[in-house]
N, C-alpha and C positions, 0 to 999 in steps of 0.2 A: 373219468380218464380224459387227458387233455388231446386234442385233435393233433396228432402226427403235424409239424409243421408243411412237409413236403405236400400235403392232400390240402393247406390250407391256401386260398389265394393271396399273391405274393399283395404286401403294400409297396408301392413306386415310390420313388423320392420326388416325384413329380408327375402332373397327371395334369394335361392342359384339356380344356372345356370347351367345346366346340358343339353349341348345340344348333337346334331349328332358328335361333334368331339370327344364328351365322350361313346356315344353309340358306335361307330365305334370300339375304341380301348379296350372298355370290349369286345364285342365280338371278337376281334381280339384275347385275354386273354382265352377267353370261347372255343375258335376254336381251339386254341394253346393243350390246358388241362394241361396247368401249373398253377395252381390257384391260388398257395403259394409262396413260393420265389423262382424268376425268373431271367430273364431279364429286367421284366417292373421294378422289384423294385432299381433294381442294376443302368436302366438307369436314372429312377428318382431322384435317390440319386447322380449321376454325376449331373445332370441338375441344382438340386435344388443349390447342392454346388457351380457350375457357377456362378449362378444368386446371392448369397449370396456373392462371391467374398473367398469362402476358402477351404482351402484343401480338406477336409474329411463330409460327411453327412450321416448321419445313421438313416432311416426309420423306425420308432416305431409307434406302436400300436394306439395310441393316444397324444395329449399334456402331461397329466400328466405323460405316462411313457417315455414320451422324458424325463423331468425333474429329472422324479425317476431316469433314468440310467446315465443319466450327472452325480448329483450328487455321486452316487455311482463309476462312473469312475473316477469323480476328487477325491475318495477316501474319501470322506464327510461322515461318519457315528456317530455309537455311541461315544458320548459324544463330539461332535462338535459343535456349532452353527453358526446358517445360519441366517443374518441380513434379514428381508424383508419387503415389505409394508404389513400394514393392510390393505387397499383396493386395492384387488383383487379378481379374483374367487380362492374360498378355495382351490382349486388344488394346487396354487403355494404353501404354507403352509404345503398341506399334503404330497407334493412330499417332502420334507424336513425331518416329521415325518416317510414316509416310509423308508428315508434311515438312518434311527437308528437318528438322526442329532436334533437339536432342537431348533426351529424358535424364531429369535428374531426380532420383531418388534421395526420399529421408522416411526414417524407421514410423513405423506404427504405433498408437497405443495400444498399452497392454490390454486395457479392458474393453475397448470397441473395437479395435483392430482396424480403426478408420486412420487415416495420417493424422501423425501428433502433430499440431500450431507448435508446440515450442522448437520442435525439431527442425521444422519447415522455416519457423522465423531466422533459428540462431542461420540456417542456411541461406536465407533471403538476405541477411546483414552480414554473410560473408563473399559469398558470390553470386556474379553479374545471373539474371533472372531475365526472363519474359512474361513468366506465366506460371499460374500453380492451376493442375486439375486434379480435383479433388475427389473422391471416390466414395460414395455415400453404399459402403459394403454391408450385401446381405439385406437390404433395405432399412439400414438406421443410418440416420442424415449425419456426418462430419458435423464439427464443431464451427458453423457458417459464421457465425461471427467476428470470432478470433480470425477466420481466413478472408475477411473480409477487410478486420484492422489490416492486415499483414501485407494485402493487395494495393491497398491505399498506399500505406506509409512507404510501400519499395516502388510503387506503380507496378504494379504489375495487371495481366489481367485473368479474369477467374474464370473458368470453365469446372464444369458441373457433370461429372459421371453417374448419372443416375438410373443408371440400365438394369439394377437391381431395385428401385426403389420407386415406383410406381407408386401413387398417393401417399407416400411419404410428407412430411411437413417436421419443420425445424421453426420452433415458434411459432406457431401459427402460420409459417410460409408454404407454401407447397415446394419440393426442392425442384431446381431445374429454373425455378423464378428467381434465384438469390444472387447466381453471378451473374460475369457479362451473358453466358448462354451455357444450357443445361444440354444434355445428352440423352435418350430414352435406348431403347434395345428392346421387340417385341419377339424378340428368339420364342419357340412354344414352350420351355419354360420358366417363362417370366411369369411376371404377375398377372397381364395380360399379355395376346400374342396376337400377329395377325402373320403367323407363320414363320416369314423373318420378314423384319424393316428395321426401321428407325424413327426417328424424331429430335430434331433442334430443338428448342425455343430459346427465345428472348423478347428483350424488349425494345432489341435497337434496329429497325426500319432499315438502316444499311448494310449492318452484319447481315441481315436476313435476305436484303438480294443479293450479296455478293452468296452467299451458302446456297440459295435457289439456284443461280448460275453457274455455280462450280459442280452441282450436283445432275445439272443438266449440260454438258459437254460445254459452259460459257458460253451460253447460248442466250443474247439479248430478244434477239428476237428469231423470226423462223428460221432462218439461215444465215442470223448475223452474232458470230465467234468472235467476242470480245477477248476474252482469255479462256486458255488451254482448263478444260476441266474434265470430269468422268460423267458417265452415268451411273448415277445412283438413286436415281429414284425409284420410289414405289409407286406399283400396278395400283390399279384401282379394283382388282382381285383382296389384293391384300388389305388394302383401306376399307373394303365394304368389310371384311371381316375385324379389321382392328375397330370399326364404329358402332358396332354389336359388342365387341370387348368392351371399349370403354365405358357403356351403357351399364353392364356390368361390372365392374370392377368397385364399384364401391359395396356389394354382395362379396366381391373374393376377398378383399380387402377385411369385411368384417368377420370373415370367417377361418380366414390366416389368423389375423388378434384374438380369437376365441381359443384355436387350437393351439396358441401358443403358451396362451394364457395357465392352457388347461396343462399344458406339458412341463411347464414352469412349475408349477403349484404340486406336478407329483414327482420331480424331481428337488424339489428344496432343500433336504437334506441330506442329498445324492451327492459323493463324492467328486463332483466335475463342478467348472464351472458354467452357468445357462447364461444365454443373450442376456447384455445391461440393455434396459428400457430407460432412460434418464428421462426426467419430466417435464425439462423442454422440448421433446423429441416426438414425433410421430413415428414408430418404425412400422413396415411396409411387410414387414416379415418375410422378403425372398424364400429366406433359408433361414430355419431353426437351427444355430451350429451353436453347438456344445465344445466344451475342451475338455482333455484328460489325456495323462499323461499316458494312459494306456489303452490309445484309440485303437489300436489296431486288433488286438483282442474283444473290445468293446465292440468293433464294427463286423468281427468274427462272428461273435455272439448274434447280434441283431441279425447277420443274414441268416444262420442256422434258423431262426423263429421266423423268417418270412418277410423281414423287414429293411427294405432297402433303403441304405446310407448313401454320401456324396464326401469328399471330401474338398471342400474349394477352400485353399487349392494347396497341394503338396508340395510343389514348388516353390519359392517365391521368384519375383519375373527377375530379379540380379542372378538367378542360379540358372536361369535357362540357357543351354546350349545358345542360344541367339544373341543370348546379352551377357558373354563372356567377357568382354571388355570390361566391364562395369569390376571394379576391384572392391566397392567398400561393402564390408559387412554392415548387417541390419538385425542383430539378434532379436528382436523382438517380433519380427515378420518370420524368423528363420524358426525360432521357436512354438511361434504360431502356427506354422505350416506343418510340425512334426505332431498338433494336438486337436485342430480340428476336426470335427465331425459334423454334419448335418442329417437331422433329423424328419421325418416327411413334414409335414406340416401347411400342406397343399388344401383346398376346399373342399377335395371330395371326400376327408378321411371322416371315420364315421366314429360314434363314440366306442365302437367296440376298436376299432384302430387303432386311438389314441390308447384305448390299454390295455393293448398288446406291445404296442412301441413302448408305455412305459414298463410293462413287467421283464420286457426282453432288456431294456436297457438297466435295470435292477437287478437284474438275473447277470447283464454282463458284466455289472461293476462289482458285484458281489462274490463271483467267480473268479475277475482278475487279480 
């Protein structure tokens, strides 16, 4: 007889990993009595930009004010617009609207759900542009090349939303290294976390002090306020703990690719369709999201067996109460958002997890 789901322990849709290598180095931080900015953030920001493969990385408060301070260093303000997807977390959108700038949307592909190039271009060749950010969703990298042609030929410049895609690579690249400057997001759960922060990188030396300075009230030197900027940096609490992450993450990294691999393989001839992995592509695996048209019973099912889903995201960011202005339809975002589902597919899932998530979701499709 099968075990009662309610007596079984629930699976998360995410489950962030915080072990003795991360307790070790906060108290190392707590012993030190440098709380704020140190050397843990200074060395984290060498580290990260290694592993990213570029010059320069500058440690921010969260995702969104990586993106606020990119945009505002690549000089992106009032009366510019910044091309993006509509499916994303509204963050990417409002980082836009924070920097005076003003989001222009173009539809999704069907199959990655990443912004279409052809979409992006016919709108780059029809109206005036500053800038396309692109959104490497769920951790599979956008099509960097095509956005790269497109950046060229209109001048525009590229910024890199990569807060889901953590050792992700797009041809051998690592993403974050491809535009003018990448984006990271260490929310707890991402791929890795060091609570909340952020992360810039690039590779252009002046981008990187004006994003330093704006992230530290425009602050040249000790009390000398060049321009108006915020605080956003990160503690050295949270860098001791994102430097243990990173050390890590190529362990979460290979164990997201396994469990995906492995959910892939027992859904195959499951009525929905699973994440594309395209061969130029490293995908990062944030989130394992599936489509079907009949998610909501799908997702019904799974929780009855114990198994918690996510849906990113229900909305798309044109239909939010906040971006009521925005008039054009984007059906292929709009239809994506009614079919989404995501799966756990986190580190810790064990192989008795993986199938239970798949028989619950066999059991859902088969039922629907």
């Amino acid at each position: 007889m099968s075990e009662p789901s309610q007596q079984r322990e629930r699976i998360p849709i995410a489950a962030p990993d915080v072990g003795p290598r991360e307790r070790a180095r906060i108290l190392e931080v707590l012993d030190s009595g440098h709380l704020a900015e140190g050397e843990q953030v200074a060395a984290f920001e060498a580290e990260f930009a290694d592993q990213c493969g570029t010059a320069e990385a500058i440690a921010t408060s969260n995702g969104t004010t990586a993106l606020h301070a990119a945009l505002e260093a690549l000089g992106i303000g009032d009366g510019d617009r910044v091309l993006t997807s509509p499916f994303s977390f509204v963050a990417t959108a409002n980082a836009i609207r924070h920097a005076g700038a003003t989001p222009v949307f173009a539809d999704v592909e069907p199959a990655t759900l990443n912004l279409d190039p052809d979409r992006a271009e016919a709108i780059a060749s029809d109206e005036p542009l500053d800038a396309l950010l692109v959104v490497h969703l769920f951790g599979l990298p956008a099509d960097m090349d095509r956005f790269r042609e497109i950046a060229a030929t209109h001048d525009l410049l590229l910024v890199e939303d990569a807060a889901q895609a953590h050792g992700a690579s797009y041809r051998g690249r690592p993403v974050g290294s491809i535009g003018d400057v990448g984006c990271f997001s260490f929310y707890p759960t991402k791929n890795m976390t060091t609570g909340e922060g952020g992360m810039i990188v690039t590779d252009s030396g002046s981008v990187a002090s004006r994003a330093r300075r704006f992230c530290n009230h425009g602050r040249s030197g000790t009390y000398d306020h060049v321009t108006v900027g915020h605080n956003f940096r990160m503690t050295d609490l949270a860098a001791a703990i994102g430097r243990a992450q990173l050390e890590r993450l190529p362990d979460f990294l290979s164990a997201r690719r396994a469990n995906a691999v492995c959910l892939t393989a027992g859904l195959e001839d499951a009525p929905l369709s699973v994440p594309p992995t395209p061969e130029d592509r490293r995908h990062a695996f944030h989130q394992y999201t599936v489509r079907t048209d009949d998610r909501d019973h799908l997702r019904a099912t799974l929780d009855e067996a114990g198994v918690d889903t996510g849906v990113y995201y229900p909305t798309p960011i044109h239909r939010q109460p906040a971006y009521d202005d925005v008039e054009e339809s984007f059906p292929v975002a709009e239809t994506a958002a009614s079919e989404v589902l995501s799966l756990p597919v986190h580190p810790a899932l064990t192989d008795r997890d993986l199938d239970r998530i798949l028989a619950a979701t066999r059991a859902g499709l088969r039922s629907g």
